[in-house]
N, C-alpha and C positions, 0 to 999 in steps of 0.2 A: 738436353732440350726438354723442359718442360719437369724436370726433375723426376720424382717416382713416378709420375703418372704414366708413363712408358715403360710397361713391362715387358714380358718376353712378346713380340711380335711372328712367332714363326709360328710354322706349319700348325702345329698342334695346339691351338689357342683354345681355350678354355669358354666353354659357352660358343664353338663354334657353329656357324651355321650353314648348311650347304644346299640349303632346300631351294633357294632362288636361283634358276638357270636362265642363260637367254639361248634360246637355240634357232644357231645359223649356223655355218661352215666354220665360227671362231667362237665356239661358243667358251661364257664366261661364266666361272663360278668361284668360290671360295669368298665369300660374303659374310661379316660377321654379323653385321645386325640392317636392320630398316631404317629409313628416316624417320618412320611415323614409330620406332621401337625405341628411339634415343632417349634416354629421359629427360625431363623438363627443366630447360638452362643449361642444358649440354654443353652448346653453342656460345654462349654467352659467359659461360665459366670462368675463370684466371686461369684453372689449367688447359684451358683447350685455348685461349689468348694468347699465353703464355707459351706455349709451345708453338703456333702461329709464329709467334714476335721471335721467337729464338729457330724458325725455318728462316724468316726476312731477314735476321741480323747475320745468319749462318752464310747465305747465300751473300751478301755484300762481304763475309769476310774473304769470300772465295773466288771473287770476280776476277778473272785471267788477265784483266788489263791493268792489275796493277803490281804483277809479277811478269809482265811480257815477257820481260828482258831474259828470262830463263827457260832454255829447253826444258829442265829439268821436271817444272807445274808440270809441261802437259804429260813429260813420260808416265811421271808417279800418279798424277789421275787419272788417265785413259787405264793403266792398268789394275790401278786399288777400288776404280767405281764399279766392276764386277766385282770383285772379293769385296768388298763392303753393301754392298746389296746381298749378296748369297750368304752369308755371315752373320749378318742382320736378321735375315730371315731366320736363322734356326737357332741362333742363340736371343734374339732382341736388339731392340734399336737401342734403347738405353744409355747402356756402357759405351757401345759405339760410338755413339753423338758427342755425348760426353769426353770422351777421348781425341775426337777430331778436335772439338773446341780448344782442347786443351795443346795438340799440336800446332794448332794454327798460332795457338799464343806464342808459344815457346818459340818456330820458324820466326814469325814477325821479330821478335827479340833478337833472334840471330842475324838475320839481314838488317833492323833497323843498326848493328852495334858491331856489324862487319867491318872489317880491314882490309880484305884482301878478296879477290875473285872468286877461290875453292872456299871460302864461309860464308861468301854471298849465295854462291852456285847449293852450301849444304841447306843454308837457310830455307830457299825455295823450294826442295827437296822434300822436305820438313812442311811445308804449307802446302805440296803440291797431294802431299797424303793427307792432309786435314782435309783438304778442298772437294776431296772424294767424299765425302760424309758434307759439307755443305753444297756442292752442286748436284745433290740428290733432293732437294727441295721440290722437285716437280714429284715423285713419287709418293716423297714422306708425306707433302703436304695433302698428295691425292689419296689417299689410302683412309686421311681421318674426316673428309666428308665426303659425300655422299656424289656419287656417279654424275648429277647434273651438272652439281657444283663446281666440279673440278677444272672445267675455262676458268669460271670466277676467280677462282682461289690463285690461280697461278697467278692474271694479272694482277689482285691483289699482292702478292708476292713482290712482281716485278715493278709495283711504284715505290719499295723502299729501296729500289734500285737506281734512282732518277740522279740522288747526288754524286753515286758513285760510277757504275758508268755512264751515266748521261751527262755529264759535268767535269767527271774527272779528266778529259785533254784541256781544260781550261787552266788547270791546276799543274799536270805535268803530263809529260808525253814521252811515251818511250814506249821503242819497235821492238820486236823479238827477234833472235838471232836463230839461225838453224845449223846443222853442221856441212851440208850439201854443199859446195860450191861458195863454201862464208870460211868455216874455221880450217876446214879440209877441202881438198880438188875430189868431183867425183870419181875421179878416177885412182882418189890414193887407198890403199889398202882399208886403214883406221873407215870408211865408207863402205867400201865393199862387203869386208869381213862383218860387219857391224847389221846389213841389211840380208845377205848369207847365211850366220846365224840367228838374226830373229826372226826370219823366215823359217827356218828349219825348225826352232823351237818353237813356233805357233801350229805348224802341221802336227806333227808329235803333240803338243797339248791338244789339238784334236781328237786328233786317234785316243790318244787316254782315254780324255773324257768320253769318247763315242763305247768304245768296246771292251774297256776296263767294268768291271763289275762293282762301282763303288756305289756305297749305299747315300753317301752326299754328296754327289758329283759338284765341283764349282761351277761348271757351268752346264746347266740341264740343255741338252742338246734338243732337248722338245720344243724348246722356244722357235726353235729354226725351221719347223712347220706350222707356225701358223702366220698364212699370207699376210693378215691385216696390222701385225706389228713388225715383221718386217718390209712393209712397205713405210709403215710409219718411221720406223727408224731411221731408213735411208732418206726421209724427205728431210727431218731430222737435221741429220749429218749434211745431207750438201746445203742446205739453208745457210746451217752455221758456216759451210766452205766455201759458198758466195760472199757472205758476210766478210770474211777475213781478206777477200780481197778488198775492201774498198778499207779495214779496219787498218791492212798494212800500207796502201799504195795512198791512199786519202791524205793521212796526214802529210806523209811529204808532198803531197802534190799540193797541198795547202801550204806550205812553207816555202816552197822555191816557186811555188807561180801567182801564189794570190796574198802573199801576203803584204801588210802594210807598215812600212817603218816608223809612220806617224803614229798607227793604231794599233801596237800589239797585240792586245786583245783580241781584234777581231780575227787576226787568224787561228787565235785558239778557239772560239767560238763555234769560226767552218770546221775545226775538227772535231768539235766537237757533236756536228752533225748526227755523223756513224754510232757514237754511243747513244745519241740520246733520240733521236730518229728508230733507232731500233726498241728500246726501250716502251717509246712510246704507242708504237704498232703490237707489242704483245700486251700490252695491259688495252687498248681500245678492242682489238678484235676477241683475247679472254674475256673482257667483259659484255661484249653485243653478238658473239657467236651464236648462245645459243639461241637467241630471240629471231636471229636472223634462218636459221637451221643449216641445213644442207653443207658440213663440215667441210663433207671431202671436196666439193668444188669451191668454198672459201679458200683453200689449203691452192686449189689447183688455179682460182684467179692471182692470187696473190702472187704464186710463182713465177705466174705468166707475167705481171704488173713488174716484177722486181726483176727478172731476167731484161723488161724491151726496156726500162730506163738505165736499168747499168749498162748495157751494151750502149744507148745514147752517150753514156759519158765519154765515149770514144771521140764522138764527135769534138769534144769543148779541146780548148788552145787557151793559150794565158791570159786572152781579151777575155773570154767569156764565164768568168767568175760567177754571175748569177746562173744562168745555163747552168754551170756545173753543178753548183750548190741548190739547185731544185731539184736535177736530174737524183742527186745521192739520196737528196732529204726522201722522195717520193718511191725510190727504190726501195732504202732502207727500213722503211714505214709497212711499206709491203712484206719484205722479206722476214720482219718483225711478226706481224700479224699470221704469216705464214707458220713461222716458227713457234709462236707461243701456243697454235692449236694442233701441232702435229705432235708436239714435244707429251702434249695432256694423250692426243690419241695413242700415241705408244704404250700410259699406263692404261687409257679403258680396253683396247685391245688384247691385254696379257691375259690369257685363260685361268691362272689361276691366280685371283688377287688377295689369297690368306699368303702369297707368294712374289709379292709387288716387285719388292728389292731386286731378286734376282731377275726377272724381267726386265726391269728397268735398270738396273746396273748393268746387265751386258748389253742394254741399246745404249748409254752413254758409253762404255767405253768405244762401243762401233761409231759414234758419232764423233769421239774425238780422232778416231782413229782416221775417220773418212775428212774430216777439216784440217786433220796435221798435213796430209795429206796434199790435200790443194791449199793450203797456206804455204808446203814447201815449193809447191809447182809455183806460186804465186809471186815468191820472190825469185826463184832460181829465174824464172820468164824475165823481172824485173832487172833485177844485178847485168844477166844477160844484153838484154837490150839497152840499158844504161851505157858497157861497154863497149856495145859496137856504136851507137849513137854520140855519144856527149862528144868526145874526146875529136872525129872527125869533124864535125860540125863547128865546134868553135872553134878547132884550130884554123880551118878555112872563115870564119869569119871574122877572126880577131886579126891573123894575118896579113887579110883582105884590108884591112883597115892601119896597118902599120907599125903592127906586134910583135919584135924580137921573136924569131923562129926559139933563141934561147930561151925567154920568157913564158911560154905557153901553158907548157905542164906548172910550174907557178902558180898561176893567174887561174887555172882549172883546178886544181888544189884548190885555192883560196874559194871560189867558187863553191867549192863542196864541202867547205870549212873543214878542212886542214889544212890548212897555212893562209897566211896574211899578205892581203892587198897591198900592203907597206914595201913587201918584200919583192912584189914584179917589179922588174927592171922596163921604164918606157914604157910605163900605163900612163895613160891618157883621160877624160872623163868621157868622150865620146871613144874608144877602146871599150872601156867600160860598159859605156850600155851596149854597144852590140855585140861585147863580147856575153853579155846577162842577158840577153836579150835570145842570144844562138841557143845557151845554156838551158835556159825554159823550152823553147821551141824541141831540142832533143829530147829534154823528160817526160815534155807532153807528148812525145812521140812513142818512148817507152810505155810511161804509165796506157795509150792507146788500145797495145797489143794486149798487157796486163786485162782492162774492161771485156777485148774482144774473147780472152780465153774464158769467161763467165761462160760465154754460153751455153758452152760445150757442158759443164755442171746443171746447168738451168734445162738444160735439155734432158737429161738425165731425170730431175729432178717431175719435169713435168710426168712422165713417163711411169714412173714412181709414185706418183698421186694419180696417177688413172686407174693402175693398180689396186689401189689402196679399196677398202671397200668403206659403205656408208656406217656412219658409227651414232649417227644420228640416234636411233634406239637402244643407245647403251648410255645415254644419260638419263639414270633411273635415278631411283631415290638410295639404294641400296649403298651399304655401308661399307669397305673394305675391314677395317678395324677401330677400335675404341681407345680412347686413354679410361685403360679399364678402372682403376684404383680413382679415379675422376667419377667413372660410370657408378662405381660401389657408392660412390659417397654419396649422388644426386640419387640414387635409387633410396640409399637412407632417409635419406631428409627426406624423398617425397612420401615416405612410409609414416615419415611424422607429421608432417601438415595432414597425408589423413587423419 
């Protein structure tokens, strides 16, 4: 990204500067240069453009929604966005970047030219480790301007996001699988044994890192004392774990209750609510933050705003399709806004920013780790109540109406598209609709419970931003890092207009 002009970025930069502190309870140093020290057309550069355009392009190549389908993104990014922040930091971004982009390519080629499931599953594999180095854009991009800027800069970011998640369920739609209670029973070994030991090996990478005497620890266990980025983190993470409920239950709930056989489209539209609603709540509140001030309670209405209308959605049933699609859009809008400024308070809060990456790469992976999390609860509640629900309900209502007791299972198949209407015996078109009619009435009963478990995160979440402390005075002008070979060259040229 951005070519040479990204040299070593770690600890020991060249022309470092540490003289500018802020002192509170979190206080922040490792500054390389001032706004008013940047030299003239910094800003405006090709290489500072350039490396801009290549965080924006990085980041849509890395967007989760369009490798759902694969557990595999989030394992390999939750855990390579710590080692590629800590990594980064002491050897440089450079190579790094450079090497993701180049994974991502190679992944893409492998899933676009797949055969078979295991080259599909290596593909994303393959992109889910490039994606580590493009969903680090809220750092990389924070580090090269200047402490105020850094709202700005992300929703700038997040509009070259609008065709791709904000649009992309119009184009194609696909939900992600997990292994809980989907490929395996929780209760078979292949789950147990799997949660057992990565359990055990997360305690023990603990302890290493805590008491082992290593001189470049992967993860600097300093970061876990300071309160204002670990509160930012965790607002962070369950924002993203709010979100995934309506990113997984939304679409289908658009497809079996509102959709229109006349107008295809518009159902992919309502799904496309969730991308593009969210979207557009981090680039409006990145952009009017700071003018508005007072972060932490932006952070803490938003949550409140995005928590009392997802829980509304409990309310809505298969009539009330606008209800719905207001209650998401106005959620999502919130929960965006919430997100795009806690995600930036994460990096102004890190103490040391000649040290960004590793800060920031161990709050993304806690972040994926807290949304895998309640995306799993999110469907296992789903699946769950789908099963107790569908299957009673219509078969007393299709019965009720004159349905081969042989027929049922059929006709509920068909229903959830696997298997064909052609093939129930002694369907009816009034069978039909109140057999479709039970069927919606069930999911809207599922998807219900789904809404009502937000809270309990939202609750959390509020709690979490009361926490948090005010970060209002850490949008300075002050600089994390340079595109130094960019800085050499405009220091040149300004040596010669003198």
């Amino acid at each position: 990204m951005g070519g040479d002009q990204i040299e070593a970025a770690g600890s020991e930069r060249e022309g470092y500067d540490d003289t500018t502190r802020i002192t509170d309870d979190n206080e922040v140093h490792g500054f390389e240069t001032d706004e008013e020290h940047v030299p003239r057309g910094y800003f405006t550069s090709s290489f500072f453009i350039g490396s801009m355009t290549a965080i924006c392009l990085g980041l849509f190549a890395g967007d989760p929604n369009v490798v759902w389908v694969a557990l595999s993104y989030t394992l390999t990014s939750a855990v390579c966005l710590t080692l590629v922040g800590r990594v980064s930091d002491i050897f440089g971004r450079r190579w790094i970047y450079v090497g993701g982009a180049a994974l991502g390519l190679i992944g893409s080629i492998v899933c676009a030219t797949a055969q078979n499931i295991p080259s599909l599953i290596g593909g994303t594999t393959i992109i889910g480790v490039a994606a580590s180095t493009q969903l680090s854009y809220y750092w990389v991009m924070g580090e090269l301007v200047p402490m105020r800027y850094r709202l700005a800069g992300n929703a700038l970011v997040y509009v070259s996001q609008i065709p791709g998640s904000g649009i992309a369920p119009v184009l194609i739609l696909l939900m992600g699988l997990n292994w809980g209670g989907s490929v395996h029973p929780w209760k078979s070994s292949w789950v147990i044994a799997t949660i057992v030991v990565g359990f055990v090996s997360l305690v023990a990478f603990v302890l290493w890192e805590t008491f082992m005497p290593l001189n470049e620890p992967l993860v600097p266990m300093r970061v876990f004392r300071n309160r204002g980025w670990i509160a930012a983190t965790i607002v962070s993470g369950l924002g993203a774990s709010i979100y995934y409920a309506f990113a997984i239950v939304w679409p289908q709930m658009v497809a079996i209750l509102y959709s229109d056989s006349a107008h295809p489209l518009s159902a992919a539209w309502l799904a496309a609510l969730v991308g593009l609603l969210i979207v557009m709540g981090e680039i409006v509140g990145g952009f009017i933050a700071k003018s508005i001030k007072h972060i932490k309670w932006q952070i803490f209405t938003a949550i409140c705003v995005g928590a009392i209308f997802f829980a509304c959605v409990a309310t809505c049933t298969p009539d009330t399709k606008g209800r719905a699609s207001a209650f998401v859009a106005i959620g999502v809008f919130a929960l965006g806004w919430a997100e795009s400024l806690s995600i930036t308070v994460v990096t102004l809060t890190a103490k040391e920013q000649n040290q960004l990456g590793s800060a920031s790469g161990i709050a993304g992976s806690i972040r994926f780790l807290i949304s895998s999390i309640a995306s799993t609860v999110y469907t296992v509640t789903l699946n769950s109540q789908l099963a107790q629900k569908v299957a009673p309900r219509v078969t007393t209502a299709v019965e009720g109406v004159g349905l081969p007791a042989s027929s049922v299972a059929s006709f509920i198949a068909a229903l959830g598209g696997t298997g064909n209407m052609t093939d129930v015996q002694g369907l009816t078109s009034n069978i039909l609709a109140v057999g479709t009619r039970a069927y919606q009435e069930a999911n809207a009963s599922a998807y219900r419970v789904v809404f009502l478990s937000t809270i309990a995160w939202s609750a959390i979440g509020i709690i979490a931003c009361l926490v948090m402390p005010d970060v209002d005075h850490l949008l300075t002008k002050q600089v994390a890092t340079t595109l130094r070979k960019e800085n050499q060259v405009l220091e040149r040229d300004e040596k010669v207009d003198a």
